[in-house]
N, C-alpha and C positions, 0 to 999 in steps of 0.2 A: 666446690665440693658440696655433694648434696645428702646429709644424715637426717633421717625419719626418725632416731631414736635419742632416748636421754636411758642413761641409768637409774634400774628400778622399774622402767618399762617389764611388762610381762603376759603373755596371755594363754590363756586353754586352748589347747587344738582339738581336735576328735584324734588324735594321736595320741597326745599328749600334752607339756608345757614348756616353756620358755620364757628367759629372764636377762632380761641385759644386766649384765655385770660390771660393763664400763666399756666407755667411749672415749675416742681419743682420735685426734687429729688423722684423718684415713684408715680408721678401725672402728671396730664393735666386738666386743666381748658376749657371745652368750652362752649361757647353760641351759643344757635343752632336754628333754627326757622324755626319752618313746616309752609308751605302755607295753605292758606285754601283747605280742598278736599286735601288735600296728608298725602299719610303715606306711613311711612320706609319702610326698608325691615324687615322680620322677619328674625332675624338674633344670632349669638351668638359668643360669643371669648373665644377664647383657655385659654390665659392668662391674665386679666382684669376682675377689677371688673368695674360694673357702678355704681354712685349714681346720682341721678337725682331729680331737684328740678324746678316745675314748676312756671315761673314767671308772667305768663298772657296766658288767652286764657283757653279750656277746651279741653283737653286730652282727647283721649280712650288708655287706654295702656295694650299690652298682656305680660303678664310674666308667663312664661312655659302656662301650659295648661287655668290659669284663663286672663279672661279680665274687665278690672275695668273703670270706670270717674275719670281723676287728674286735677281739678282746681289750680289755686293760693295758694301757700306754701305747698301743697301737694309733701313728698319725695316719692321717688320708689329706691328701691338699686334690682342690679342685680348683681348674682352671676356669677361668671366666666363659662361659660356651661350651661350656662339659655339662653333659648330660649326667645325674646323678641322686641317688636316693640311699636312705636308710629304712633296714627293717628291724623288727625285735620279734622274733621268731622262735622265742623263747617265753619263760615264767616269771622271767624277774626286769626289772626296767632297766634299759639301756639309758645311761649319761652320757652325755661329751658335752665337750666345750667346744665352743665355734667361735674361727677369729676370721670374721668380715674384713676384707682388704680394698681398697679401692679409692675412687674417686664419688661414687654413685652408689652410698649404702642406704638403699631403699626397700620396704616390703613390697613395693611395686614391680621390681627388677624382678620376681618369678616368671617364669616362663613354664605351666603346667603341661607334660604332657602327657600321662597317666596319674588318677586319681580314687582312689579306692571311695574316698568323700564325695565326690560329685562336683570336685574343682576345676574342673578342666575345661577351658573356653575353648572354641573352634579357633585354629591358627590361619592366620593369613597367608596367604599362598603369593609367593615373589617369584 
């Protein structure tokens, strides 16, 4: 099993921010919070699942090719190879909590494939 992270890890995005909560044997706990006007990158991981629980605020979230509204207690679970993003498209900052699944919880496992930031590397073509 390979974890990049310890509890108390945290960092600013041009999003917003993130906070690991607690780690544990094929998990990662975090709390993450979009600013108003910002949203992720579309993105996916090799090795990880996501599950995702919104704690305030209103969501627009893409998962593969649909796009939906997640309010307050609203889940989303993302499959490992699922294409997938959050926005805040509103005034007030969207929370959730994220519970990393896997074998492989790395920040290395993104796969960018839009980037509002300028994240987005060329993909290798197979």
């Amino acid at each position: 099993m390979t974890v990049s992270y310890k509890a108390g890890d945290k960092d600013n995005r041009p999003w917003g921010t993130w906070e690991v909560v607690d780690v544990g044997e094929n998990y990662i706990v975090k709390k993450i919070c979009v600013n108003p006007g910002q949203t992720l990158s579309l993105q996916m991981h090799h090795h990880r699942d996501e599950h995702w629980i919104i704690t305030s605020g209103q969501a627009t979230i893409t998962l593969g090719e649909k796009q939906f509204d997640a309010s307050e207690n609203t889940p989303v679970f993302i499959k490992a190879g699922q294409k997938h993003r959050i926005a805040n498209k509103t005034e007030q900052p969207v929370i959730f909590i994220e519970i990393q699944t896997g074998n492989t919880l790395d920040e290395n496992d993104i796969v960018r494939f839009e980037d509002q930031y300028g994240r987005t590397f060329p993909q290798k073509q197979e």
